[in-house]
C-alpha positions as CSV (number, residue, x, y, z in Angstrom):
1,X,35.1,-48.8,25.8
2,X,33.5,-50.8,23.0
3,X,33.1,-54.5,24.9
4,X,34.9,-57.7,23.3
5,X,33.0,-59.6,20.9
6,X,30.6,-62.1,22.2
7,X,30.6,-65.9,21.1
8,X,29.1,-65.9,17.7
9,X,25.0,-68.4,18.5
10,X,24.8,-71.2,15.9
11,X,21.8,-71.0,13.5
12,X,19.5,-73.7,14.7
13,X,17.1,-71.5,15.4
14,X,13.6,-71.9,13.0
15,X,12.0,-68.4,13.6
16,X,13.2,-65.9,10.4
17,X,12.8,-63.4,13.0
18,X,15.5,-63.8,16.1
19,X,14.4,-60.2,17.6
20,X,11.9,-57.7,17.4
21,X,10.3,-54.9,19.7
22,X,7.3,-53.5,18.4
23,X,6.0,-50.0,20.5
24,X,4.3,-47.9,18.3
25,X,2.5,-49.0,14.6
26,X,2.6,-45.1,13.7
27,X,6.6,-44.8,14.3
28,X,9.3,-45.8,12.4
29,X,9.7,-49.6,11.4
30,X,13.8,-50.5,11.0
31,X,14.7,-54.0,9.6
32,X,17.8,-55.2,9.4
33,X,18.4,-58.7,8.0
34,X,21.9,-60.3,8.1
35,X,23.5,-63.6,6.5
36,X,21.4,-63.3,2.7
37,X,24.7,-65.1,1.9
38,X,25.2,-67.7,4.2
39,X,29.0,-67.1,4.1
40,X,28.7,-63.7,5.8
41,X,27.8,-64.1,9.0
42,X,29.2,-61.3,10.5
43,X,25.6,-59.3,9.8
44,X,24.1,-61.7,12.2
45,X,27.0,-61.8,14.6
46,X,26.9,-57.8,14.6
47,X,23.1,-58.0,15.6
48,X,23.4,-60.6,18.1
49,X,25.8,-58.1,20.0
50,X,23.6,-55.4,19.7
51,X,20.5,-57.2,20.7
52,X,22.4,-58.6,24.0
53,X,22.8,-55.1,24.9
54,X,19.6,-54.0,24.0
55,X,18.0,-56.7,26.6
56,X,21.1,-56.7,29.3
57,X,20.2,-52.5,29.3
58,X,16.8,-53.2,29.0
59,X,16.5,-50.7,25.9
60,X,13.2,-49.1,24.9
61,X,12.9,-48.2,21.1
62,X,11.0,-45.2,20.2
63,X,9.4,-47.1,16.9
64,X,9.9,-50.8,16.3
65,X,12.4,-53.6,15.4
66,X,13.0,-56.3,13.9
67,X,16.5,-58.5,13.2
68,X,16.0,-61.1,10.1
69,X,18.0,-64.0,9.3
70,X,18.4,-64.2,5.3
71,X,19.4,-68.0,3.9
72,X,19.1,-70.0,6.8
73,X,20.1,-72.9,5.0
74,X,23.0,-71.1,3.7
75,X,24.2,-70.1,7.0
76,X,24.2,-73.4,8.6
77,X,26.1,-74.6,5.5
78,X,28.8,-71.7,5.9
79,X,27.8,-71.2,1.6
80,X,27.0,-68.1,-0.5
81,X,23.7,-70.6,-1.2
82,X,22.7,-73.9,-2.2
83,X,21.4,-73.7,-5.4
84,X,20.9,-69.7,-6.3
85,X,21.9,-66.7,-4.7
86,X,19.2,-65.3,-2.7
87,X,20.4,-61.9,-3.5
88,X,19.5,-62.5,-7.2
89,X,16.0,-63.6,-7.2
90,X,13.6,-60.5,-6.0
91,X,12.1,-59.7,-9.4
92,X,8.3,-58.9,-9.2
93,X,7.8,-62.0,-11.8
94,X,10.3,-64.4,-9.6
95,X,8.1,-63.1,-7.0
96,X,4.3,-63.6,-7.7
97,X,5.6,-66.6,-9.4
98,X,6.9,-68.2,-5.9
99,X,3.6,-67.1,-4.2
100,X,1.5,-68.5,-6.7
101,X,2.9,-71.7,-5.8
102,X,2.6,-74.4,-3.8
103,X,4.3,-75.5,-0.6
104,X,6.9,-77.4,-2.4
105,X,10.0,-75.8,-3.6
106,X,12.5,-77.5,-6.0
107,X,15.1,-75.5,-4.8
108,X,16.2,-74.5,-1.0
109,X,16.3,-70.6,-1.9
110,X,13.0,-71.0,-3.4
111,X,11.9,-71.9,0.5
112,X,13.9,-69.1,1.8
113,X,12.4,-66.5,-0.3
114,X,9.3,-67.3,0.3
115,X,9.6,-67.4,4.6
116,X,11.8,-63.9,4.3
117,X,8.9,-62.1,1.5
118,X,6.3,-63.5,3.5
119,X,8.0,-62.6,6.5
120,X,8.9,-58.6,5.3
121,X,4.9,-58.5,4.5
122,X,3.7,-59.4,7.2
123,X,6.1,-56.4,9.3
124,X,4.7,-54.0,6.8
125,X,1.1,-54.8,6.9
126,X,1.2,-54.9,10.8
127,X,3.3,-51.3,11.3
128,X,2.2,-48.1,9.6
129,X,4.8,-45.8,10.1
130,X,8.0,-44.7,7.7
131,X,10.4,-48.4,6.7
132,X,13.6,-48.5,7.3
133,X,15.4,-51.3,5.6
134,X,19.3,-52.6,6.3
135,X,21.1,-55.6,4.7
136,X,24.4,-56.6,6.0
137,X,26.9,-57.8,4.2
138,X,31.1,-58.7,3.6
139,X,33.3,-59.0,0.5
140,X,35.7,-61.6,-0.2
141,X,38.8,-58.9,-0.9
142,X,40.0,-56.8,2.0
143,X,37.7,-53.3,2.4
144,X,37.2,-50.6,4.1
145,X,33.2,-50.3,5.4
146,X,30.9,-48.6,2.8
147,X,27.2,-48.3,1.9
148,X,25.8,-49.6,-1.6
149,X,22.2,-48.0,-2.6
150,X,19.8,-47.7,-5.3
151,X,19.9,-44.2,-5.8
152,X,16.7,-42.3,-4.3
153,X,17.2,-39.5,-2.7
154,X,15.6,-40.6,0.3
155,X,18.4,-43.6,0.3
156,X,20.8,-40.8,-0.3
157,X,19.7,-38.8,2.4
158,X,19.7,-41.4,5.0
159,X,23.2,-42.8,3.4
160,X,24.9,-39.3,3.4
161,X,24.7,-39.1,7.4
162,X,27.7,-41.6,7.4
163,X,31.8,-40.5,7.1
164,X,32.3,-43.8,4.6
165,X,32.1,-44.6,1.0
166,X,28.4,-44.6,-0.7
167,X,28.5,-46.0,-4.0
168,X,25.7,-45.6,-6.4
169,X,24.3,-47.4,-9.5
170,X,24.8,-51.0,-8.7
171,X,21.3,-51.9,-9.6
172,X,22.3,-51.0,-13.1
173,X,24.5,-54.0,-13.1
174,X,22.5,-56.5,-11.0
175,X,19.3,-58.4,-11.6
176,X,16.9,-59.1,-8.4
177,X,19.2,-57.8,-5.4
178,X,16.3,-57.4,-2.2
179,X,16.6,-53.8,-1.9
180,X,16.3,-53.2,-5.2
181,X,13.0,-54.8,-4.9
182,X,12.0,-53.3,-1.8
183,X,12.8,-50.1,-3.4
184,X,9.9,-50.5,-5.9
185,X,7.4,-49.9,-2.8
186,X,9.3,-46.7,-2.3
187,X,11.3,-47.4,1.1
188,X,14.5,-46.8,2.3
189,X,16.6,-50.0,2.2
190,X,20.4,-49.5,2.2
191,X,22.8,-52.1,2.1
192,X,26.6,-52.3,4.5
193,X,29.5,-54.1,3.1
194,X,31.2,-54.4,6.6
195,X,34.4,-55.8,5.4
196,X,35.8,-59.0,4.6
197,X,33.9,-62.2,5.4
198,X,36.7,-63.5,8.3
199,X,37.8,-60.4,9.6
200,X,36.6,-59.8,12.9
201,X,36.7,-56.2,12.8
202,X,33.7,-57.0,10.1
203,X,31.2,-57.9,13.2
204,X,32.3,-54.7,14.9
205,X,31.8,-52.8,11.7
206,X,28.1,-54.4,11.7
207,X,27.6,-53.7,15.3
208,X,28.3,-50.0,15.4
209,X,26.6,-49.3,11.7
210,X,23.3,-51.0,13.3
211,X,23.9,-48.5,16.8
212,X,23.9,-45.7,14.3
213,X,21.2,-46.6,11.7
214,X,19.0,-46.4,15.1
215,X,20.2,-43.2,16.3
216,X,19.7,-41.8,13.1
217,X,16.3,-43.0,12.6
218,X,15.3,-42.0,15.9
219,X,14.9,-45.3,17.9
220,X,17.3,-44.3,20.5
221,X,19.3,-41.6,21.5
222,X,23.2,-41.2,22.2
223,X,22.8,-41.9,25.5
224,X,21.7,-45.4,25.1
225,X,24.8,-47.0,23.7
226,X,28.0,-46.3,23.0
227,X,27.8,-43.5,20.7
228,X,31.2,-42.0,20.8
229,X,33.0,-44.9,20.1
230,X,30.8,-46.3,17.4
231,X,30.7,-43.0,15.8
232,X,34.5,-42.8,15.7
233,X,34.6,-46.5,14.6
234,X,32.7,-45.7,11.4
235,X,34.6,-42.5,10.7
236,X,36.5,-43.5,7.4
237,X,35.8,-41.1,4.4
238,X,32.8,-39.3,2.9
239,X,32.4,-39.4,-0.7
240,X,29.7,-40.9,-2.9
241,X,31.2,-43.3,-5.9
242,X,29.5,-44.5,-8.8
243,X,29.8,-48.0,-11.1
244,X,31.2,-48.1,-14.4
245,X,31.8,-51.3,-15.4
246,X,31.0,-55.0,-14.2
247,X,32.5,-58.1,-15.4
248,X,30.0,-60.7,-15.3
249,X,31.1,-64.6,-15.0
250,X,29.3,-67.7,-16.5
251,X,29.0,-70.5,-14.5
252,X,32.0,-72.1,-16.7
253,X,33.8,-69.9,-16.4
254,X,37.1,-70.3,-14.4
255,X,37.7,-66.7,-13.1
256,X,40.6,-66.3,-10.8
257,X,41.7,-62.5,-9.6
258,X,45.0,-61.6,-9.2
259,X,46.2,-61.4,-5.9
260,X,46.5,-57.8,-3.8
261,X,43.7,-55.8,-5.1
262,X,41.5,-53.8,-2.3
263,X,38.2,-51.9,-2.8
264,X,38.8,-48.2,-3.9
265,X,42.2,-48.8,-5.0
266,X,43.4,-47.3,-8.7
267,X,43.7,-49.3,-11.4
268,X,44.5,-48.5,-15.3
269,X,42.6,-49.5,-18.6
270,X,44.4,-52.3,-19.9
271,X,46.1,-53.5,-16.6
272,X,45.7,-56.9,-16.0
273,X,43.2,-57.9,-13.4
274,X,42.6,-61.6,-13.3
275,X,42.6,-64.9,-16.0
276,X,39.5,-66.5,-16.6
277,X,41.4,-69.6,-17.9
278,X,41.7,-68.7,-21.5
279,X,43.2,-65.3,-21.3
280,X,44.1,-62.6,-19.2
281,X,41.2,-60.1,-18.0
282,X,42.1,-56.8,-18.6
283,X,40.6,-53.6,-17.1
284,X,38.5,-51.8,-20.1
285,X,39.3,-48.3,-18.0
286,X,41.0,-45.8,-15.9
287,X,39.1,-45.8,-12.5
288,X,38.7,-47.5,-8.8
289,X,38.4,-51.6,-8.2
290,X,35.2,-52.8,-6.3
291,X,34.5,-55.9,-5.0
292,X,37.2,-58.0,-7.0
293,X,36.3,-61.6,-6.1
294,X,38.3,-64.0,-4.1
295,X,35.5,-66.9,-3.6
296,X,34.1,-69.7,-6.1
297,X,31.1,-68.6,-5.6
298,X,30.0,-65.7,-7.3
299,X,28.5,-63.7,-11.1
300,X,30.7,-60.9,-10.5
301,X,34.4,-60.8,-11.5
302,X,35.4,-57.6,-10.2
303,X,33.0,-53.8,-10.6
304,X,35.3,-50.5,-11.7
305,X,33.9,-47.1,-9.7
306,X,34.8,-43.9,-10.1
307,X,34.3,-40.8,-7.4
308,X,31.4,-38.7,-7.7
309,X,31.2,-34.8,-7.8
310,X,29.2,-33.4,-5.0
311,X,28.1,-30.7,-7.4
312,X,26.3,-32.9,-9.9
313,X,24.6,-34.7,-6.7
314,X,23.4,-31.6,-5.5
315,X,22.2,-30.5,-8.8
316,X,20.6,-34.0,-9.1
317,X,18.7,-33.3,-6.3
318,X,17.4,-30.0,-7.3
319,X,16.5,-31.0,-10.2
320,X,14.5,-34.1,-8.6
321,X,12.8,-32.0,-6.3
322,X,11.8,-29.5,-8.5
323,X,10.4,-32.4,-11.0
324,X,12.1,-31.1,-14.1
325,X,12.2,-34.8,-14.9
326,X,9.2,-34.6,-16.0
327,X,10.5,-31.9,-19.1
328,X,11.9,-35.3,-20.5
329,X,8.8,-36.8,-21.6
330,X,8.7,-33.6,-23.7
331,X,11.5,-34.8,-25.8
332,X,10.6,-36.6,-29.2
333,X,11.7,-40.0,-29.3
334,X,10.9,-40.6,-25.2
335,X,7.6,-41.0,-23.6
336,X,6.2,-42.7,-20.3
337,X,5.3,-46.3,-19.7
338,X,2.1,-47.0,-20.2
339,X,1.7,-49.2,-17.5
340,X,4.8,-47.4,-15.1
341,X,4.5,-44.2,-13.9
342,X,8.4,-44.5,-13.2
343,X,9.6,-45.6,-16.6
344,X,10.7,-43.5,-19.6
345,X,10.7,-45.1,-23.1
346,X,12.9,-44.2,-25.3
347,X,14.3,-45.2,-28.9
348,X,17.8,-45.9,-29.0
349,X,18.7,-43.0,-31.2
350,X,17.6,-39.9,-28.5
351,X,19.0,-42.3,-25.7
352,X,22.6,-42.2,-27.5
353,X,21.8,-38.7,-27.9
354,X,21.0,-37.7,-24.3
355,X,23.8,-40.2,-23.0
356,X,22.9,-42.0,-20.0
357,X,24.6,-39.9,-17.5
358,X,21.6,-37.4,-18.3
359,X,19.3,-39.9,-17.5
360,X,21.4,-40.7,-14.4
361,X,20.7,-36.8,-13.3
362,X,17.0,-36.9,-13.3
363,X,17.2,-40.1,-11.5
364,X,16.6,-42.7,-13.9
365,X,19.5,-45.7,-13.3
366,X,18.3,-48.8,-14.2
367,X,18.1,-49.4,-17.6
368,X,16.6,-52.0,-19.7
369,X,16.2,-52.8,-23.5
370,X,13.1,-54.3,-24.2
371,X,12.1,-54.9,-27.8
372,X,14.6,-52.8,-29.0
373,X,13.8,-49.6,-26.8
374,X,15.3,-48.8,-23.6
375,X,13.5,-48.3,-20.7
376,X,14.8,-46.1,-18.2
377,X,13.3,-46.5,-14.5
378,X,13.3,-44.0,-11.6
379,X,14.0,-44.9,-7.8
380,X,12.1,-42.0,-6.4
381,X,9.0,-43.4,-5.9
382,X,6.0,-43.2,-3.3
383,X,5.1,-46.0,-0.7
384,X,2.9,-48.3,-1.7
385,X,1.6,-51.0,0.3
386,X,4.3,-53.8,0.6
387,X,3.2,-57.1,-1.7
């Protein structure tokens, strides 16, 4: 029987790292980090349960460990963040720009990203072995659990091992998540939406995703937890969804959803979603609702997902690891970045032409325009040393 919930620990501890075990530099490296907004805490909460057990069974890893605290700050404050959301700020420019630096920071999440970068660099350069990366979060709108990833197929592959939702494609619509950025060295980083911020089935939800990331990674076997219960816990429905559509807020703007909408539910093009007090927002298609927001804080108004094909993934992922991606850069109009290995450009016309959903197939999802041509970047990458 899965134990009650243990009293949440306040966050006056000063180490970014609250746990680790380290055993083997050759083995596999998982890092989980919880609370990157500081209004979620039930990441943290879920890893403070398992890490009780871990030392009350005195719990061996085969590989190493390590449990991160995101905005510190942010969590002490009960806040998405002080000044900018963490979550929005790992660019490779934002980056080297904040290292380059000195000591002082005008803003608190310029202090955080720093400690957690510098901290995440330090794990990589010390350990050798395959990275596994985890970030735990909640929604404001009532959810069932489900992963978010950047779609690699090593991501995939880890991500597919799970009975709940998988949506793809949201770094299409986001600027400088973390695992988007971690991604670029060519690691596994997934991201778990557990559930809403103040349900407490959320820390549960946390606690049993973290049991299983390590049982799936290796670190420990069935036998070392509760594996029957946490595995029935997380059984909710397989199925791999894809964004559509984001509505993007200013910070004038005074977005307020409609009440009653959950994540995955149907909604209709035209059907009223929210007011963003001028006019009513309106859905611009058929599809699923994802992550409506019911906070203040927040750039995202509500996302609109639609169910994937496991055909088309599994033709994907031929097609990836047979390297036919490469046929693109045949193409007139489309030719590789210069300076990126991963990036095709391409003029707008052959990109209208091709559609992105071709693009999408060969594993090219993000998508930027850049004097007037479109880059496309892939997320199957190789690892390259961390910073």
């Amino acid at each position: 029987m899965i134990k009650e919930a243990v009293k949440p620990m306040t966050y006056t501890d000063k180490d970014r790292i609250f746990y680790s075990q380290n055993n083997d530099v050759h083995a596999t490296t998982l890092i989980c980090i919880g609370g990157i907004h500081g209004n979620e805490p039930a990441g943290v909460y879920g890893l403070q349960k398992v890490i009780s057990e871990i030392i009350v069974n005195d719990i061996t890893f085969k590989g190493n460990f390590y449990a991160l605290f995101g905005n510190m700050d942010a969590l002490k404050a009960n806040v998405r963040y002080k000044d900018f959301d963490l979550n929005r700020l790992w660019t490779k420019e934002e980056v080297e720009s904040l290292c380059s630096a000195d000591d002082s920071y005008e803003f608190d999440e310029q202090k955080e990203q720093c400690e957690l970068y510098e901290t995440i660099k330090d794990i990589c350069s010390t350990n050798k072995g395959d990275f596994v990366f985890v970030d735990l979060h909640t929604t404001s709108s009532p959810t069932v659990p489900f992963i978010t990833i950047s779609d690699s197929l090593n991501n995939r592959a880890l991500a597919d091992k799970f009975n709940i939702p998988i949506v793809l494609g949201i770094e299409e619509y986001l600027d400088g998540p973390l695992l988007s950025f971690i991604n670029e060295y060519g690691h596994v980083s997934i991201g778990f939406e557990a559930g809403q911020h103040n349900d407490e089935k959320s820390v549960l939800y946390c606690e049993a995703f973290i049991w299983m990331v390590m049982e799936k990674t290796g670190l420990v076997s069935k036998h070392d937890f509760e594996y029957k219960a946490f595995n029935r816990v997380l059984n909710i429905e397989k199925g791999f969804y894809e964004i559509i559509y984001r509505h993007s807020l200013s910070e004038s703007n005074q977005f307020k959803m409609k009440p009653g909408f959950k994540n995955f539910k149907p909604i209709l093009k035209h059907q009223s979603l929210a007011f963003d007090g001028i006019c009513e927002v309106k859905s611009p298609l058929n599809g699923l609702i994802f992550m409506p927001l019911y906070q203040k804080q927040g750039e995202d108004g509500f996302f609109v997902v639609r169910k994937l094909s496991r055909f088309w993934l599994v033709v994907s992922a031929v097609l990836r690891h047979l390297k036919f991606h490469q046929l693109l850069r045949l193409l007139p109009g489309i030719k590789r970045h210069p300076e990126n290995e991963y990036c095709l450009v391409a003029n707008r016309r052959i990109a209208l032409f091709l559609t992105t959903k071709i693009f999408h197939l060969f594993g090219y999802r993000k998508k930027i325009i850049v004097d007037d041509k479109i880059h496309f970047i892939k997320r199957d990458r190789k690892v390259i040393p961390f910073g």
